[in-house]
Every structure is written in structure tokens, then in C-alpha cells.
C-alpha positions in Angstrom: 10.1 2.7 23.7 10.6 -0.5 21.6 8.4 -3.2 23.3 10.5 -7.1 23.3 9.5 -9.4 21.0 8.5 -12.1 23.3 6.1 -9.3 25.1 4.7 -8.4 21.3 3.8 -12.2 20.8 2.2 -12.6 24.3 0.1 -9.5 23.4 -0.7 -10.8 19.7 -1.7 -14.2 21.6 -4.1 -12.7 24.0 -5.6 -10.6 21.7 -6.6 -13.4 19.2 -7.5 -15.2 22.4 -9.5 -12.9 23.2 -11.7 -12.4 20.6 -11.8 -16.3 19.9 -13.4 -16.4 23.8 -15.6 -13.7 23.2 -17.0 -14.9 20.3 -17.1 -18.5 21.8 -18.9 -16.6 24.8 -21.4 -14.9 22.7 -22.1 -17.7 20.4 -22.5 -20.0 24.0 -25.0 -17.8 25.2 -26.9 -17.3 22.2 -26.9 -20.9 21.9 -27.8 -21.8 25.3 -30.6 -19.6 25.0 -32.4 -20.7 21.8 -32.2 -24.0 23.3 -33.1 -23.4 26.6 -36.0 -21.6 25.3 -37.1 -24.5 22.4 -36.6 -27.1 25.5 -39.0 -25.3 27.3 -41.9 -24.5 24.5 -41.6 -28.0 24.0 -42.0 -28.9 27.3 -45.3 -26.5 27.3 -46.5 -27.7 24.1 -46.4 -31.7 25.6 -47.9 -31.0 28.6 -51.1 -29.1 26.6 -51.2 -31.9 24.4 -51.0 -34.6 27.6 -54.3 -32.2 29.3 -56.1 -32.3 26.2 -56.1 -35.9 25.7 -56.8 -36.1 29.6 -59.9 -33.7 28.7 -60.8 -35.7 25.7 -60.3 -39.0 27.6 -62.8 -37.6 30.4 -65.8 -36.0 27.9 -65.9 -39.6 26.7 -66.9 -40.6 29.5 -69.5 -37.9 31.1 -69.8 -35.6 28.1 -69.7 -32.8 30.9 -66.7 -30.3 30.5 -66.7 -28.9 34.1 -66.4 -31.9 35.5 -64.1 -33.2 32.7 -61.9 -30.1 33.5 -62.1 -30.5 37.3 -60.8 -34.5 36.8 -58.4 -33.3 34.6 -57.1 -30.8 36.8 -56.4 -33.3 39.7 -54.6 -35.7 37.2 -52.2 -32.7 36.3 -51.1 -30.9 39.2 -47.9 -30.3 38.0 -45.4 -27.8 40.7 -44.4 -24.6 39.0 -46.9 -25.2 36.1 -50.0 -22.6 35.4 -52.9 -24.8 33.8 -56.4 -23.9 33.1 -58.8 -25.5 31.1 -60.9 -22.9 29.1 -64.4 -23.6 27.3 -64.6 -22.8 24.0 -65.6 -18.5 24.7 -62.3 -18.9 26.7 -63.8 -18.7 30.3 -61.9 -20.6 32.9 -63.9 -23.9 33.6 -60.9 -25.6 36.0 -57.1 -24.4 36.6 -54.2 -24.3 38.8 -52.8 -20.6 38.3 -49.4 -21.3 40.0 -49.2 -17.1 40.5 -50.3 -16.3 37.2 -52.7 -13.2 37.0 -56.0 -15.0 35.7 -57.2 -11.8 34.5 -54.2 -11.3 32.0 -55.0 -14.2 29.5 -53.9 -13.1 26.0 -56.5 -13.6 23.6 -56.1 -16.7 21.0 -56.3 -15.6 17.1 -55.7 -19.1 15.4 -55.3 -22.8 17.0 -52.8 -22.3 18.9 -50.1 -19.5 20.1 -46.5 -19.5 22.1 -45.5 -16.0 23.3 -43.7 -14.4 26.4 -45.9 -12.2 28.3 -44.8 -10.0 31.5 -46.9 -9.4 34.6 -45.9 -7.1 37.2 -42.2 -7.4 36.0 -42.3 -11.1 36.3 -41.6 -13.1 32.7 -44.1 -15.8 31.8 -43.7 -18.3 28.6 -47.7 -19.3 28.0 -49.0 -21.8 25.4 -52.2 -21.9 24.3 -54.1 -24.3 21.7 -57.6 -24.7 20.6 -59.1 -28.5 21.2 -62.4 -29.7 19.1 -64.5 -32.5 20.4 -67.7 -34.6 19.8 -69.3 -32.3 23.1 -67.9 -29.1 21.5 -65.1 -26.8 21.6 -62.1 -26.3 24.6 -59.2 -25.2 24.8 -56.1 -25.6 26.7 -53.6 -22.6 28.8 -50.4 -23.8 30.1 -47.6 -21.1 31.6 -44.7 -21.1 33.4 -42.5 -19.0 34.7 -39.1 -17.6 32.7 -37.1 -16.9 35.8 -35.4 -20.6 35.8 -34.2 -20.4 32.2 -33.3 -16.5 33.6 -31.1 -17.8 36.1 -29.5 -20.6 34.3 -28.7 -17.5 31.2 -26.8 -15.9 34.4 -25.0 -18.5 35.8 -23.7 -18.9 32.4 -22.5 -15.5 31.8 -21.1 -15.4 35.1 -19.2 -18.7 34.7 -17.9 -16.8 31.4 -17.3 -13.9 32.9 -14.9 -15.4 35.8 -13.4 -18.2 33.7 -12.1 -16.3 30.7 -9.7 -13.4 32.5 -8.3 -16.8 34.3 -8.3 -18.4 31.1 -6.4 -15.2 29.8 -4.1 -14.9 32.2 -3.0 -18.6 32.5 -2.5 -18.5 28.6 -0.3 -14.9 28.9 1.9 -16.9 31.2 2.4 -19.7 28.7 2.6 -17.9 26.2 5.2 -15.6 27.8 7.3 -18.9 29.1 6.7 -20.2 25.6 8.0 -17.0 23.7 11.4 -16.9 26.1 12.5 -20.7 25.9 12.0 -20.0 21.9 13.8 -16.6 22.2 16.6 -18.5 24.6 18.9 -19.6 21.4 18.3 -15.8 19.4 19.5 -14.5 22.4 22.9 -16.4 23.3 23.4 -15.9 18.9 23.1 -12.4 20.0 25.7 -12.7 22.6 28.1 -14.1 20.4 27.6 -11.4 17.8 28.4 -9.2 20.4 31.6 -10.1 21.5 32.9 -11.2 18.0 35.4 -8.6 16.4 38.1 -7.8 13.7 40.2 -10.3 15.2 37.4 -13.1 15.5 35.8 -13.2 12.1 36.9 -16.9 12.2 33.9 -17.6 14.7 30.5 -18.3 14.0 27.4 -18.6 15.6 25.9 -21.8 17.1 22.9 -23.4 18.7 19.4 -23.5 17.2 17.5 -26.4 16.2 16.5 -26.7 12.3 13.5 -23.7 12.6 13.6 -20.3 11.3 16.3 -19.1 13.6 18.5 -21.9 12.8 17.9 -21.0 9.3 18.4 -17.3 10.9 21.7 -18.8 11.8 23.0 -20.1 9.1 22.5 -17.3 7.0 24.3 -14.7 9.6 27.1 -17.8 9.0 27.2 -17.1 5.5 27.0 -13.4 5.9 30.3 -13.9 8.2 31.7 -16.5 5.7 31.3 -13.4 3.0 32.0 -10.4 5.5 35.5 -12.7 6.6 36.3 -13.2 2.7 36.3 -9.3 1.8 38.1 -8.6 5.4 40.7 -11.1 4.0 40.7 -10.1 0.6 41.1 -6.4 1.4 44.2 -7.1 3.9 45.5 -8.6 1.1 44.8 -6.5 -1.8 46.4 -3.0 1.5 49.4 -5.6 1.3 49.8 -6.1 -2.2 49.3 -2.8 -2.9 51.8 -1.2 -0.2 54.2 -4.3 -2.2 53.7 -3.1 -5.3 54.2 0.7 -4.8 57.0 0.4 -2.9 59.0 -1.1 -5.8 58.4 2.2 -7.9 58.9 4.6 -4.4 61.9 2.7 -3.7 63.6 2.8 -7.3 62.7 6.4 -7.9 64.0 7.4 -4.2 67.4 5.1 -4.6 68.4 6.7 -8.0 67.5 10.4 -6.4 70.0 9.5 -3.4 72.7 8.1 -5.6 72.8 10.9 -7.9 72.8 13.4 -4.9 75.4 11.4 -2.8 78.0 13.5 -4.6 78.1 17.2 -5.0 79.6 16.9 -8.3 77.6 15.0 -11.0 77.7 14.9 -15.0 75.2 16.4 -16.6 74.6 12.4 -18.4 73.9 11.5 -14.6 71.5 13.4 -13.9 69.5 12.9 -16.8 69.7 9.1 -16.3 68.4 9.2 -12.8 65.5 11.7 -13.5 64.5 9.2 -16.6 64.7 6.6 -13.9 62.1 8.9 -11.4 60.3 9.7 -14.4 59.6 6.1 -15.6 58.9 4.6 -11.8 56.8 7.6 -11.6 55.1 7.6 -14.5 54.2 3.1 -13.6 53.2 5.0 -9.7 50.5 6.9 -10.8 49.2 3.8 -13.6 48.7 2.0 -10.7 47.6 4.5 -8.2 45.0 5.7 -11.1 44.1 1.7 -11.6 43.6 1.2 -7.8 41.6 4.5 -7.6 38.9 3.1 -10.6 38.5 -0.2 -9.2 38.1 1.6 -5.5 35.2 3.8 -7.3 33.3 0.5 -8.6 33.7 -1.2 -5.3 31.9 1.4 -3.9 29.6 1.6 -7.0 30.3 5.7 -7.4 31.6 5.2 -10.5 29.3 6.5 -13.2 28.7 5.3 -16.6 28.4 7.5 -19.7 26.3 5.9 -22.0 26.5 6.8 -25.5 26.5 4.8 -29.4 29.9 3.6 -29.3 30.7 1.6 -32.6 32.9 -1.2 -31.2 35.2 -1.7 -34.5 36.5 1.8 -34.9 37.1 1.3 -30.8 39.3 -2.1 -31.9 40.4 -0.7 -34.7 41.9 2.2 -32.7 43.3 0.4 -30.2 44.6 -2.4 -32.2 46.8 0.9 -34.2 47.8 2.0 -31.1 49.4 -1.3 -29.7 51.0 -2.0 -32.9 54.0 0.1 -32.3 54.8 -1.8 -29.0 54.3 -5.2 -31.5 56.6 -4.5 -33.8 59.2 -3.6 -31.5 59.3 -7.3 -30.0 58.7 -8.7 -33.7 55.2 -9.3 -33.1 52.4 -9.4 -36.0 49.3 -8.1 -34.9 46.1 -8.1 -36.9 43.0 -7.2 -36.5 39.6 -9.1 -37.9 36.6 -6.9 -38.1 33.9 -9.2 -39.4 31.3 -6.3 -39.6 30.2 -3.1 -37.7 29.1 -2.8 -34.6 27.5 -0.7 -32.7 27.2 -1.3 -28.6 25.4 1.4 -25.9 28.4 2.2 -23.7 31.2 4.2 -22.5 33.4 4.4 -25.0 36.2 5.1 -22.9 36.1 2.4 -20.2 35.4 0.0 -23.6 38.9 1.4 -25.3 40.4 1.1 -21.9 39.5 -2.5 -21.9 40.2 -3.1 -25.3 43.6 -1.7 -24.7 44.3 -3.7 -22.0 43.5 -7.5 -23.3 45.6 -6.1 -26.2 49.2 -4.6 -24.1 48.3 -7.7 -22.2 48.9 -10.1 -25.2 52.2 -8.0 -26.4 54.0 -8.2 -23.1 53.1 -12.4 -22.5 53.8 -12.8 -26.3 57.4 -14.0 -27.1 59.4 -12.1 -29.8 58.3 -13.3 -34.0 55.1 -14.5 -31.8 51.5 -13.5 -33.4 48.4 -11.6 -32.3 45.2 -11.7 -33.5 42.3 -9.6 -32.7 38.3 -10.4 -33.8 35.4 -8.6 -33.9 32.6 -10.6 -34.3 28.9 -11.3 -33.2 27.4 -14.1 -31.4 23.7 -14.1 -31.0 22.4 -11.1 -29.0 25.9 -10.1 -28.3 29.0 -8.5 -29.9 32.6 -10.4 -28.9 36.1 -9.4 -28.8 38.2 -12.0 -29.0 41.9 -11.1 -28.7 44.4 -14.7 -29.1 48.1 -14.6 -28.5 50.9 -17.3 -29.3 52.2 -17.1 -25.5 53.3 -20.2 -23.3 49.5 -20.4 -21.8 47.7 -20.2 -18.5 47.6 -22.8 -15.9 44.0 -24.4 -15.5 44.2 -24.1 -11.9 44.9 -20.4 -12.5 42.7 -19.0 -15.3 40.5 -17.4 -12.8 43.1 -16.3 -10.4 44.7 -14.2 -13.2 41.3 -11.7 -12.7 42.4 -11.4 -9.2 43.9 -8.1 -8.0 48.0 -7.9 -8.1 47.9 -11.4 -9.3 51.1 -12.2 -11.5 52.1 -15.4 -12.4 55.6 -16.4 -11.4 56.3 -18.3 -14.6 55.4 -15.1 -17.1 56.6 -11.9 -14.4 59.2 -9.7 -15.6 60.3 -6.2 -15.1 57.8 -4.9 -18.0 54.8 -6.7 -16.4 52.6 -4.5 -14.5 51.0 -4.7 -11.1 48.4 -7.0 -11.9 45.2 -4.9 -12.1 44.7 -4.8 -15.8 42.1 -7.9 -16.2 40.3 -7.2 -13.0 39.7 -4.0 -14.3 39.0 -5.4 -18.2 36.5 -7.7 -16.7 34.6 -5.1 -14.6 34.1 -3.2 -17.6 32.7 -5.8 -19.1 30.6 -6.4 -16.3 28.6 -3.0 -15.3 28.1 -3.4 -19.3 26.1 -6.2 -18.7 29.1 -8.3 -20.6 31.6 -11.1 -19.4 35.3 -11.1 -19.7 36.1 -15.0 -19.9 39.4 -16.7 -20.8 37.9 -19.1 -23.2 41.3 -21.3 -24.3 44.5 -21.5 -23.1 47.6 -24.1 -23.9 51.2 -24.4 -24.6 50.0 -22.7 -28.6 48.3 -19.6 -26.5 45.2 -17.8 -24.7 42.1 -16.4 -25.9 40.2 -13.7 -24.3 36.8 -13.3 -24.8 35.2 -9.9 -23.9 31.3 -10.1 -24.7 29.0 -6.5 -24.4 25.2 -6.9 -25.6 25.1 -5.3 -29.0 22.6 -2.7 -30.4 21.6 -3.9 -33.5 18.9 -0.6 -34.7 22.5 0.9 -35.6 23.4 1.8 -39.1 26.5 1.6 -41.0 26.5 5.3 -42.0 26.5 5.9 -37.9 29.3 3.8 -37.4 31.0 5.6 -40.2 30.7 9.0 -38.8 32.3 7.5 -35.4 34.7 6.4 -37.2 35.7 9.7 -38.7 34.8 11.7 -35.3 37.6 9.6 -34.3 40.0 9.2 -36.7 43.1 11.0 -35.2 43.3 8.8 -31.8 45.7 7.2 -32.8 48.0 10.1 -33.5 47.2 11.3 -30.2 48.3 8.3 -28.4 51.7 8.1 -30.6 52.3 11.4 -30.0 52.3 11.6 -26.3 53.2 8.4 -25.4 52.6 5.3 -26.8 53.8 2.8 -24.0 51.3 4.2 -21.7 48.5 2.6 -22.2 47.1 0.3 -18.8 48.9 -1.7 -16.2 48.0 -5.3 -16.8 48.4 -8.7 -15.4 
């Protein structure tokens, strides 16, 4: 059974209280009684000193200690107050005994002695003292009884005992009224959380001064603020998507209905309109396949294979690859490789990349236009810097471009793609520890920088054996087909 919050705080409360009161208690009663007790020695000790000076005053006079003792006596006949007068063998020479058993006097090693003796179950605080004179030696027993400083010890722990359970139990009910008026504002937050849902993300949570759960508040703000921003931005990344695949779907299934619309086509016809399913199927599954990777890193279950991957055979590579799509449109496209490099990771999310700053560059890239792609380092890190001769990027809109399905409408033809290539480019770069910047952009061109953190305990030999591990990549991609490469922006 989960115990509230305000009931855990009352019982936290009370149980410091109570230990601070017992301790309190304790340390009142040990302190009571120490002084209690050094009150009343001294009490004893002053009124032996007052008899013997009363003694003294009276040997002065008749040099007779009886009689001395016996005028002493009647000077000091103080209530409640055992004095005796004793000569110097400690015989009893003139006393008031008060109840005190004469026959119980404790014998006196030095000059003087304090102690607590017990007769018939009855305490008795005695003080005794040895007095010299010019007519010889006396001394001086004084006793009362402990049953006073007895009864004011009980009173005391009695008074204890009574006041602190009320003492308790009025501070549980504060603190329980305390604990609930602060609880009042978590619990109407609590009540708005409740009845917020999908439709409602546009609410937030009010009330609550400037404490902790007003800070509480804010932050479950912000964590709507965030939770409202990926609602939004994955209703519109389901609508761009169903947008963008419907365009292929639709294409593919028009050309399939034309061509069966007749039962007699040429063969020429039918080869036209499976080209035509073949090519919008062929841009379906790029994007279904782009979709599906950036899925798998929002959920983080996509898994990184980490090996020495020398960064300017990868360029190289790719660079060879792209060049066939280059020259079609008259583009020059060359490739800078300042020195080799060697990087820890995935070689083929890097060549993906790679590939698709690259395609990118070729399709925004106007015909006799010029590419050029450089491999360099820059401090602790290796860049890729690929620069085209396009018509630019907005400034408002060079960090919209590595938004999903994000096309601009002054550069979107029928050869760009669906708009996932640089959010895809730029998480590679990322779970590499990297960035993926546009660093310029005007009316002369972009630059995109792609930065990984470089190994530098890598050889040249090393990258030369990756190089000719994979030399015939680029025959491979030729071979099967060398417009597929990536959708980009």
C-alpha cells in the first residue's frame, strides 16, 4: 500500500519531533537534577558554615562547648533541617535530629564530606565538616531530607510526560494541514494532467507559486512544449509521407490501368508503362527504405558497425560513382583529397552520406555548372566539404532544408527526391559524433560540411589496403545501376 505524501511528511515530522523532545526531555531532567542537587549541597554547606561561626562566636565567649552547642542550637532551629553539633571524637554534644537516625552517622575521613545516605528507605543528603578552635576541636552535621528534590524530579517528568504526546499531536495536525495546503496546487496540476489528451496538447498546467513545484511546473510545461512538437512533427512527417508516396503509387497504378484499358496493346506499350512501374517503383522503395532508416534511429535500434574506414578511398568512391550522372548534365566534378584519412565508423552509412551530399549537388547544379569535393582535416577532426555552383539556399531556410520531406519550391523538379536525403546525411554524421552544417550558401553556390572525429594512429599502408579491398565499387555500382544512389533533398 503506497502511503500519501502528505501522511509520509507528517510521519517524518513527528519522528524528528520526537527525538528532538526526548532528548530535550532527558537533557531537562538531567539538568534539573544536577542543579537541584548543587542548590541544595550548597544550601547544606552555608548553613554548616553559618553553625560553625555561631559555635565559634559562642566558645569566645564561655570557652565551654556544651553550652556553646546548646546556644547554638536554639539560634538555628531551622524546620526540615537535621543539625547536631559533634565534639571533636564525634559524640553529639547538642542537635535537632529532624527524624534522622542518630545512630547512623557516617564516619568523617578528611575535613569535610557531602554524600547521600539511606535510612529505612528514606534518602538523606548529610554534610559534614571538621571546625578547629582556640578551645579545641568540633565539628559540624547538617542533613536533610532528599524527598523534596524527589518530588520536584517527578513533577517534572510527569509534566514531560503529559505535555509532549499533546505537544505531538498538536504538531501532527499542523503538520498534516501544512503538508495539504502545500500539496493543494500538485494536486489540481495533477487534475489537469488528467484530463489533458491528444487533442489538448495545446494546454498546459497552471498555478503554483515560484517553489519547487512551480519549478515542477514549468518543467512538465516544457516537457508538453516538447511532447506537443514531436506529436506535431510526426502528423506532419504521416502527412508528408502518405503525399509523397502517393505520387509514385498513383503514377505506377495510372500507367497499369491505361495500358490495360484496351485488350489489345503493342508490344512498345507495354514496355513503356512497365518502365514507368518500374521507375516509380524503383523511387517507392528509396523512400520507403529512407523512411524505414530514419524510423530505426528515432527509436535508437539502429546499430553501428564500427570498423577503420579510410575516409578518401570512401570519397574517392563515391565521387566515381556520381561522375556518370555529372557528365550527363555537363557537370565537372572533382575531387580534392588533401591526405589520407582514416575515421572509426561504419563505412556504409559514411558512403551513404557521402553519396548523398554528392547526388544532392548534381541534381541542384545547373547544366556546364561545377562540383568540387575536399577532403581535408581540421584539428581533431576530418571534413568533407562538397561545394556546388547552384542558385543558393535561402538564409531563412538553411536549417529547414534538414527537415524531413522538406523541398524547396524554387529548386523542386520531377528528378528531386522526397526530401530525406540531408536529414539522413546529417544523422550519420551525428551518431558519429560529427556535424553536417551548411557552412556558405549564395547566388555562386552551397557548401556542405560533413565533420567525423578522425583517428590519427592510422597509417598510410592501412589506408592503402582499403583502398584496394575496395577497388571494384565502383564497377559494382555502374553495373547495376548508377542513378540509384539516395533520395535527397
Amino acid at each position: 500500500m503506497t502511503i500519501p505524501i502528505r501522511a509520509r511528511l507528517t510521519f517524518w515530522y513527528i519522528g524528528v519531533l520526537t527525538a528532538v523532545l526526548l532528548a530535550f526531555s532527558v537533557g531537562v531532567v538531567v539538568l534539573q537534577q544536577r542543579f537541584s542537587r548543587s542548590q541544595f549541597d550548597g544550601e547544606l554547606a552555608a548553613l554548616s558554615t553559618a553553625i560553625a561561626t555561631g559555635v565559634g562566636a559562642e566558645l569566645h565567649e564561655s570557652h565551654r562547648l556544651a553550652r556553646a552547642a546548646r546556644e547554638t542550637r536554639e539560634d538555628f532551629n531551622v524546620p526540615n533541617r537535621t543539625i547536631a553539633i559533634l565534639d571533636g571524637d564525634g559524640a553529639a554534644v547538642a542537635a535537632h535530629w529532624r527524624g534522622y537516625d542518630r545512630t547512623q552517622l557516617p564516619s568523617l575521613a578528611g575535613d569535610a564530606m557531602t554524600a547521600t545516605v539511606v535510612q529505612n528507605g528514606r534518602r538523606w543528603r548529610i554534610h559534614r565538616e571538621r571546625e578547629l578552635s582556640p578551645d579545641g576541636p568540633f565539628q559540624v552535621f547538617v542533613a536533610a531530607s532528599e524527598e523534596p528534590l524527589l518530588r520536584e524530579q517527578h513533577l517534572l517528568v510527569k509534566a514531560l510526560m503529559v505535555g509532549a504526546p499533546l505537544a505531538l499531536l498538536f504538531a501532527a495536525l499542523i503538520s498534516w494541514w501544512t503538508a495539504s495546503r502545500a500539496l493543494i496546487p500538485l494536486r489540481d496540476m495533477s487534475a489537469q494532467a488528467e484530463a489533458m489528451t491528444l487533442r489538448s496538447l495545446d494546454a498546459r498546467l497552471s498555478g503554483g507559486a515560484d517553489d519547487e513545484i512551480g519549478q515542477l511546473r514549468r518543467a512538465f510545461n516544457r516537457l508538453l512544449d516538447r511532447l506537443a512538437a514531436g506529436v506535431t512533427a510526426q502528423r506532419q512527417f504521416m502527412a508528408d509521407a502518405s503525399h509523397e508516396l502517393r505520387t509514385p503509387v498513383t503514377a505506377a497504378r495510372t500507367a497499369a490501368e491505361v495500358t490495360l484499358s484496351q485488350s489489345h496493346r503493342e508490344e512498345e506499350d507495354y514496355r513503356d508503362a512497365l518502365g514507368i512501374v518500374a521507375v516509380q517503383t524503383r523511387r517507392l522503395g528509396r523512400m520507403v527504405e529512407d523512411m524505414l532508416v530514419l524510423a530505426r534511429a528515432d527509436a535508437g535500434g539502429y546499430r553501428l558497425r564500427l570498423t577503420s574506414c579510410a575516409l578518401d578511398t570512401v570519397v574517392d568512391e563515391c565521387t566515381d560513382a556520381v561522375r556518370v550522372l555529372a557528365h550527363q548534365k555537363g557537370i565537372t566534378l572533382d575531387a580534392e583529397i588533401s591526405e589520407p584519412l582514416t575515421i572509426d565508423a561504419d563505412e556504409d552509412l559514411v558512403r551513404r552520406l557521402v553519396l548523398n551530399l554528392v547526388d544532392n549537388a548534381v541534381k541542384y547544379t545547373p547544366e556546364e555548372g561545377r562540383i568540387r569535393v575536399n577532403v581535408r582535416t581540421n584539428g581533431d577532426y576530418a571534413e568533407v566539404a562538397v561545394s556546388d555552383t547552384g542558385v543558393g539556399i535561402r538564409p531563412q531556410d538553411r536549417e529547414r532544408i534538414f527537415d524531413r520531406f522538406v523541398r524547396l519550391d524554387e529548386t523542386r523538379d520531377t528528378s528531386a527526391g522526397a526530401g530525406l536525403g540531408l536529414p539522413i546525411a546529417r544523422w550519420i554524421a551525428e551518431c558519429h559524433h560529427g556535424t553536417l552544417t551548411l557552412d556558405d550558401s549564395g547566388p555562386s553556390g552551397s557548401t556542405f560540411v560533413a565533420r567525423f572525429p578522425v583517428t590519427r594512429d592510422r597509417t598510410a599502408n592501412a589506408t592503402e589496403q582499403h583502398r584496394r579491398a575496395a577497388s571494384t565499387y565502383d564497377a559494382r555500382v555502374t553495373a547495376s545501376n548508377p542513378t540509384v544512389i539516395s533520395d535527397t533533398v
